[in-house]
C-alpha positions as CSV (number, residue, x, y, z in Angstrom):
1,X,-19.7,-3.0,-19.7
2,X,-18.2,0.9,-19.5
3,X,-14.9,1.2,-17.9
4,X,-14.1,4.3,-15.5
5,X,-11.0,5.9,-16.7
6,X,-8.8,8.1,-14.7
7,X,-6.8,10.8,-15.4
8,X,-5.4,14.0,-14.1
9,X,-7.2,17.1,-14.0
10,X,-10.4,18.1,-15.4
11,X,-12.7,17.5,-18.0
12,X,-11.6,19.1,-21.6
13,X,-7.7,18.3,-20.1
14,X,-5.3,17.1,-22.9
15,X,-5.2,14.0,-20.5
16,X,-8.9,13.5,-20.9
17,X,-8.7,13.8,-24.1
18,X,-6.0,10.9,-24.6
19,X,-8.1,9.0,-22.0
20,X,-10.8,9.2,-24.6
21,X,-8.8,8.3,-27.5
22,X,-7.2,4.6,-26.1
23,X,-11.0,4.1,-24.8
24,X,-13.7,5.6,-26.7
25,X,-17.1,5.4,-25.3
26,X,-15.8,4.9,-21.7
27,X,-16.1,7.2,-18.5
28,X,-13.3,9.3,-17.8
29,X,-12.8,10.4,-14.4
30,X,-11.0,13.7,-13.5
31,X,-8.3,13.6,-11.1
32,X,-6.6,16.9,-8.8
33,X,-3.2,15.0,-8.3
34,X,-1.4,12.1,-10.2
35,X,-1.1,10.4,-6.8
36,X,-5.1,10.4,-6.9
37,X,-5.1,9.3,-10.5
38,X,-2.7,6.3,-9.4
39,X,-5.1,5.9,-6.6
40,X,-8.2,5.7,-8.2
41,X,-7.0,2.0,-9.6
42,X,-5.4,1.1,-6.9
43,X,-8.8,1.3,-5.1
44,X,-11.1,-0.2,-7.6
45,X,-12.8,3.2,-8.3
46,X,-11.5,3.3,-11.6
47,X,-10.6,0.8,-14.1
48,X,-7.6,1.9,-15.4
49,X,-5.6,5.5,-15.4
50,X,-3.8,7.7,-18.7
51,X,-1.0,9.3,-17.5
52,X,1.4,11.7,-19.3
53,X,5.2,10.8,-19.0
54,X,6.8,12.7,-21.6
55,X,6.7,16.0,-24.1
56,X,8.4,16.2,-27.2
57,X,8.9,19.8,-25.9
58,X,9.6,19.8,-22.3
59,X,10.9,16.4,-21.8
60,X,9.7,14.2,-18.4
61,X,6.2,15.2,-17.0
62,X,5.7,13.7,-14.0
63,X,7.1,11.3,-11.8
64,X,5.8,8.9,-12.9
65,X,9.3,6.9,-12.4
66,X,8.6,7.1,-8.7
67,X,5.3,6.8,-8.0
68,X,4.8,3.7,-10.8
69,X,7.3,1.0,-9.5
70,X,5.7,1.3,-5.9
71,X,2.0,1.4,-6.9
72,X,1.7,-2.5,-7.9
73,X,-0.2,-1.1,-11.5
74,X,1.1,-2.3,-14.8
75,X,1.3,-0.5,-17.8
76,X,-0.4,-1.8,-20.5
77,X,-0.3,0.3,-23.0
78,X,0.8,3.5,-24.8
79,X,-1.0,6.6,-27.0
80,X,0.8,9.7,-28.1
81,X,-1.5,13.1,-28.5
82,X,-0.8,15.9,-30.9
83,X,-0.8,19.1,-28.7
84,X,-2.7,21.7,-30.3
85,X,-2.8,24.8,-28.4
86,X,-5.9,26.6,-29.1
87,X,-6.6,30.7,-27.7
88,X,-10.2,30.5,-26.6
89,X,-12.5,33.6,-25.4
90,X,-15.3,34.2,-23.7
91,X,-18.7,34.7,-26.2
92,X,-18.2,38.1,-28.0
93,X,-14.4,38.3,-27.5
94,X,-12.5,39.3,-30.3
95,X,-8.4,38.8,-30.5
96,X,-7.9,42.6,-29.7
97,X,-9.6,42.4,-26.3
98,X,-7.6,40.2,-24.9
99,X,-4.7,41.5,-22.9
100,X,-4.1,38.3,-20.5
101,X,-3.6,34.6,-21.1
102,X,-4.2,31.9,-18.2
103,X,-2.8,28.1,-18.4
104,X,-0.6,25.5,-16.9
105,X,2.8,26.6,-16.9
106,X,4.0,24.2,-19.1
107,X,1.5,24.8,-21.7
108,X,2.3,28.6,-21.5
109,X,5.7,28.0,-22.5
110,X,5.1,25.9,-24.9
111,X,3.2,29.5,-26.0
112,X,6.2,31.5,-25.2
113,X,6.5,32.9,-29.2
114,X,2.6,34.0,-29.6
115,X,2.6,35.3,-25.7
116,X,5.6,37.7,-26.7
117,X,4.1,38.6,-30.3
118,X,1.0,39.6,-28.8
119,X,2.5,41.1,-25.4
120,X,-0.3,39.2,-23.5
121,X,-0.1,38.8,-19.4
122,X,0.5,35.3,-18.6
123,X,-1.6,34.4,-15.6
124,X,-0.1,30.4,-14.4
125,X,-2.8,28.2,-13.5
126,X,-3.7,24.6,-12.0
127,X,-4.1,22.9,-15.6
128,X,-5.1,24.0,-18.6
129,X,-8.8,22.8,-18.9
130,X,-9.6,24.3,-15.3
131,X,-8.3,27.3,-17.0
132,X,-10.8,27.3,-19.8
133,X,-13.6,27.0,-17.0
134,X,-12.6,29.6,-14.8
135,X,-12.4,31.9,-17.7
136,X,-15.8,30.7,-18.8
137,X,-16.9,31.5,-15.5
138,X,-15.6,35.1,-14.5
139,X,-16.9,36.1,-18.3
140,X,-14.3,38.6,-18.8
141,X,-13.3,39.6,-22.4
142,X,-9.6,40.7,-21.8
143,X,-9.0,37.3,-20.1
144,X,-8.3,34.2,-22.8
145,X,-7.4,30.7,-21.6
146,X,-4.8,28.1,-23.7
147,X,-6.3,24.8,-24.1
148,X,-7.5,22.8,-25.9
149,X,-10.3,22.7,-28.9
150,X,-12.2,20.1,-26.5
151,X,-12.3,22.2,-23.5
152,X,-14.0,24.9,-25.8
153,X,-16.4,22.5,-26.8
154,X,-17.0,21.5,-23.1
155,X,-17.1,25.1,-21.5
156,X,-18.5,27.0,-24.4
157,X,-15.9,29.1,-25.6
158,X,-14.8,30.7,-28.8
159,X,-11.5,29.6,-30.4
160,X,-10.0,32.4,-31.2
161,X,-6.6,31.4,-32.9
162,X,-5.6,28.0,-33.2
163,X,-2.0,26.1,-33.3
164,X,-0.4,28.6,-31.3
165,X,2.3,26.2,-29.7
166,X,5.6,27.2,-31.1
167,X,6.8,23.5,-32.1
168,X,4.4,21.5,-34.6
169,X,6.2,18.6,-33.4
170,X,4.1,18.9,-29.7
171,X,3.5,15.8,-28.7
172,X,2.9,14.1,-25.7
173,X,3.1,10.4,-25.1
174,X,1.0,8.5,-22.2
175,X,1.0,5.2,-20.7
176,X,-2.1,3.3,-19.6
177,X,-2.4,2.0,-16.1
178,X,-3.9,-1.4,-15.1
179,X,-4.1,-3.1,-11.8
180,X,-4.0,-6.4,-13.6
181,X,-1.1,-7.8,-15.3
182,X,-1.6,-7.8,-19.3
183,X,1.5,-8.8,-21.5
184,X,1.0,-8.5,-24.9
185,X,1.6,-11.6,-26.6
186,X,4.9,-11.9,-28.7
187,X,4.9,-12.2,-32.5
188,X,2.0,-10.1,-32.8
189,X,3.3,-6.8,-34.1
190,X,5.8,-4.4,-32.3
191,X,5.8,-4.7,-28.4
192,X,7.9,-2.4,-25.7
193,X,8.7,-3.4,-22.6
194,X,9.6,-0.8,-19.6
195,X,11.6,-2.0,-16.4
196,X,13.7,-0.3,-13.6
197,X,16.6,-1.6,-11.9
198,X,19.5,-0.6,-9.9
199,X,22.9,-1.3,-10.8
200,X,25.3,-2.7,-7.8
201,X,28.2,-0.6,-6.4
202,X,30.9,-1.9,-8.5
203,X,33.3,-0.2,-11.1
204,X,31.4,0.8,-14.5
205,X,28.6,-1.5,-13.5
206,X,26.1,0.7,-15.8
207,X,28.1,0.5,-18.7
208,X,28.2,-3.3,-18.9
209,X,24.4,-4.0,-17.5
210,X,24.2,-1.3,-20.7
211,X,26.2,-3.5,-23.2
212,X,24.1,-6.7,-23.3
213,X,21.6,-4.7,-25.3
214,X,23.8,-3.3,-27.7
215,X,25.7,-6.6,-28.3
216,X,22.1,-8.4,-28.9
217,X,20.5,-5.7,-30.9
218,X,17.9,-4.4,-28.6
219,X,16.7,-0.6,-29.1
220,X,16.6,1.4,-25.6
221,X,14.3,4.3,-26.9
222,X,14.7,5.9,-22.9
223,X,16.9,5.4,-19.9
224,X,16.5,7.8,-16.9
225,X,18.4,7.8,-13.7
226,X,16.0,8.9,-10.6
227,X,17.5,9.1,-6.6
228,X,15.4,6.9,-4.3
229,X,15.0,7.3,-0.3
230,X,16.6,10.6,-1.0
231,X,20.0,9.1,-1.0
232,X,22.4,10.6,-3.9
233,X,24.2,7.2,-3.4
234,X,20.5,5.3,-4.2
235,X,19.8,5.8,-8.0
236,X,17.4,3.3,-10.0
237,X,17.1,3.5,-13.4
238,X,13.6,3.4,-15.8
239,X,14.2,2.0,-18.9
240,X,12.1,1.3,-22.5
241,X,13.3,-1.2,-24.9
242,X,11.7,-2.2,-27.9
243,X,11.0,-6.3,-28.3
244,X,9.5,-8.9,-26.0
245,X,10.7,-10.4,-23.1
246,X,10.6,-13.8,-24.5
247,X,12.6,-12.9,-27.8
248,X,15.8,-14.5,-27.6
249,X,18.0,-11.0,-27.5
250,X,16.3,-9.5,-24.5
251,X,16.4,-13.1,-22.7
252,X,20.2,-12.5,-22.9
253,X,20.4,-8.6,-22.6
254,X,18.3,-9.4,-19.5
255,X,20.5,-12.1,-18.3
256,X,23.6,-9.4,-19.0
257,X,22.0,-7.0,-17.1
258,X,21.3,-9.3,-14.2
259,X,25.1,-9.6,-13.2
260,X,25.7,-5.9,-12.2
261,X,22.2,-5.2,-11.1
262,X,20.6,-6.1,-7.4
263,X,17.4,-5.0,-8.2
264,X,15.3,-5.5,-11.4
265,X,11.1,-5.0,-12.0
266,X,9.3,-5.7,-15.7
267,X,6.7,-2.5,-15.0
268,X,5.2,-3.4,-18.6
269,X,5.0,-5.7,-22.1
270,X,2.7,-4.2,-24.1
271,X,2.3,-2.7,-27.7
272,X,3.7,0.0,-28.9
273,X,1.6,2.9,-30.4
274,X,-0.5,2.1,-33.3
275,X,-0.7,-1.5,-32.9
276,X,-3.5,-1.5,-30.1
């Protein structure tokens, strides 16, 4: 039976296209906001959602850190996506048309190097495939769009430079959203688990909920602090560590981290990219 997969923004996004990748030969549905995206499981009209968290560029995407540990949805699993920037024009364009260039803002900077070469315009924009569709639209040659090679496929436009990012290391990693709880079963290849907690008001309480993971040889690949209920005196942390809940290190890093913490929620246990 086909899935409906959510994600945010519209079709040809770099979202939809990691949506496609994790679950080829499903439906991917487009999304305006990420709270939508979220929503779209929550409410049954989609299976499961692909959200961006991080760039290898730009660091934290969205807030995912907020809007995750209160949505009830479990992440089940991870993709990265090579971000290849791509120039596309309108039917007939050539490069020395074009005097403007319209995308997401991040995805413009991301341009900065090519943008200044080529003294373009910069016009910021909702996301980058509704860029490529609104310059499909309006028709005009001076008027490129960033995106990517799908959306040019999707809206019919010419790609008229390609890798233009200024990093080849552009890469963006996204976790898959379920409403159901799926661990992934220990032993069977390499497994990550996320979490958040809170750390009670004592004297160096992060540093010693930290050291039960260096003492029993667990990896952290990311730790973020976040304010909740707008309080600077409220900060909860979202963590990735690499192993299994059930593997006898995390049982004690866990139990570690349990005497200076006075809140603590699994969000995920589920297997790291390229093991799906």
């Amino acid at each position: 039976m086909t899935k409906k997969i959510a994600f945010q923004g519209e079709p040809g996004a770099f979202s939809h296209a990691a949506a496609q990748n994790f679950f080829p030969g499903d439906d991917a549905v487009g999304c305006v906001t990420f709270e939508e995206t979220i929503n779209a499981v929550q409410s049954g009209k989609a299976d499961f959602a692909v959200v961006p968290v991080e760039n290898s560029l730009y660091g934290r995407i969205t807030d995912i850190h907020h809007l995750l540990p209160e949505s009830g949805l479990y992440i089940i699993g991870e993709t990265f996506l090579r971000v290849e920037m791509t120039l596309l024009g309108v039917p007939g364009a050539t490069l020395a048309d074009i005097k403007a260039v319209q995308s997401l803002s991040v995805a413009l900077g991301q341009c900065r190097k090519f943008i200044s070469q080529n003294g373009y315009r910069t016009i910021n924009a909702v996301d980058t495939a509704g860029s490529a569709r609104e310059v499909a639209e309006k028709g005009d040659k001076s008027v490129a769009a960033i995106a990517s090679r799908f959306a040019a496929q999707i809206y019919g436009l010419n790609v008229l430079a390609e890798n233009i990012e200024d990093a080849a290391h552009n890469t963006t990693r996204f976790l898959v959203l379920s409403r159901d709880q799926q661990e992934a079963p220990a032993g069977n290849g390499k497994v990550k688990t996320t979490f958040v907690f809170r750390v009670r008001n004592v004297p160096a309480a992060l540093y010693k909920a930290m050291g039960g993971f260096a003492t029993n040889g667990v990896n952290m690949t990311k730790l973020e602090s976040y304010m909740v209920g707008g309080a600077f005196t409220a900060t909860q942390f979202y963590a990735d560590i690499e192993g299994h809940p059930s593997d006898i290190g995390v049982q004690h890093a866990f139990e570690e981290l349990g005497f200076f913490t006075d809140y603590f929620r699994v969000l995920g246990v589920y297997p790291a990219a390229g093991t799906k």
